[in-house]
N, C-alpha and C positions, 0 to 999 in steps of 0.2 A: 762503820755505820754512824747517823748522823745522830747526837744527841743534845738533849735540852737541858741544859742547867738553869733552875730557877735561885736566882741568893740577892737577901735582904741583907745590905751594908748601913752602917751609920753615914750619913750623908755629909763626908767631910773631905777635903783638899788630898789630895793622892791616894784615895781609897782605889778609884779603877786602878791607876796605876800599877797599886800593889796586886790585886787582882789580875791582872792580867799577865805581870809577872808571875803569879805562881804557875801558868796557866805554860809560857813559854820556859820555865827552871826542867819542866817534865817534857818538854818537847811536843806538846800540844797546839796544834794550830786553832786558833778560834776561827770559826768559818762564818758565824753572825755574833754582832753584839749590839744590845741596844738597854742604854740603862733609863729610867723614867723616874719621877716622883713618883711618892705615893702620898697618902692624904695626907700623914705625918710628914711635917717638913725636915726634922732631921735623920729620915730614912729614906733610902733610893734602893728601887729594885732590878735587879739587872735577871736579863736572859742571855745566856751564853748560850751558842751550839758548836759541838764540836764534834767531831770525827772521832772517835776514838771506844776503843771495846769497853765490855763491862768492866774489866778490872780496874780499866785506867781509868775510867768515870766514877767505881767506888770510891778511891784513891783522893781522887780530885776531890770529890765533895765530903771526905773526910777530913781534907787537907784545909777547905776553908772554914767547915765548920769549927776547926780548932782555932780561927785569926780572932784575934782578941772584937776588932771591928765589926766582925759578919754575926749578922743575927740569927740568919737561916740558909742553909743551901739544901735542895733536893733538886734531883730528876723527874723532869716533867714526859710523862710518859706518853703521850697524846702523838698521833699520828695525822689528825683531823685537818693542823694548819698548820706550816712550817712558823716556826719564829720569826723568820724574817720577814713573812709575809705580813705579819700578825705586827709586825715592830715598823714595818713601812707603812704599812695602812694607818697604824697609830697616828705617825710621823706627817705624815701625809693632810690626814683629818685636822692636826692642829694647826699645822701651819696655814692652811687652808680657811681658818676659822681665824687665825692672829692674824694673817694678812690681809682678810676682805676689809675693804674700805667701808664704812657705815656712811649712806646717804643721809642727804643734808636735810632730810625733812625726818629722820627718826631720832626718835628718843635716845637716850644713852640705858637708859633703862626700861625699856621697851621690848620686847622679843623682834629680833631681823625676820628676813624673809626665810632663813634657813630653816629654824625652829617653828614659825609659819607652817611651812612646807610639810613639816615631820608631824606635826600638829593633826594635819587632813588626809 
């Protein structure tokens, strides 16, 4: 069964890394991952899903909660939208928004036509 791990890491150089090894030490396949900022710059929050039963999911997130690095791990219990869907749409949204080119007649500080749009 497919599960969500939610874990708040400090936002530093081989943090996933090490995460992710813990994840393959137990023979756990990660099936999504998507790590993001948060509003704090030296904290990143990743969604793991994995396959894997209750035990081995209590296991896990006991197992990071003890990493000196990890702030927070729970299980995210929600059936409503998969993570990955939820981690592409993210993904999607920004690049989406970092890639539009801004026309030559708007402002730099100005609202686009996107924000326009959501606006009406």
């Amino acid at each position: 069964m497919s599960r969500t791990i939610a874990v708040e890491v400090e936002n530093r150089p081989g943090e996933l890394a090490r995460i992710v090894n813990l994840f393959a030490a137990r023979g756990v396949n990660i099936e999504s991952l998507a790590v993001e900022a948060t509003a704090d710059v030296a904290v990143s929050a990743m969604s793991i899903v994995v396959d894997a039963d209750d035990r081995t999911t209590d296991q896990l997130i006991r197992t990071l909660d003890k990493q000196v690095r990890v702030l927070s791990a729970r299980e995210i219990r929600s059936a409503a939208v998969p993570a990955a869907d939820v981690a592409a749409s993210r993904a999607a949204t920004r690049a989406g928004a970092r890639d539009a080119p801004a026309s030559a007649g708007e402002d730099a500080g100005a609202p686009d036509s996107r924000q326009k749009e959501k606006a009406s």
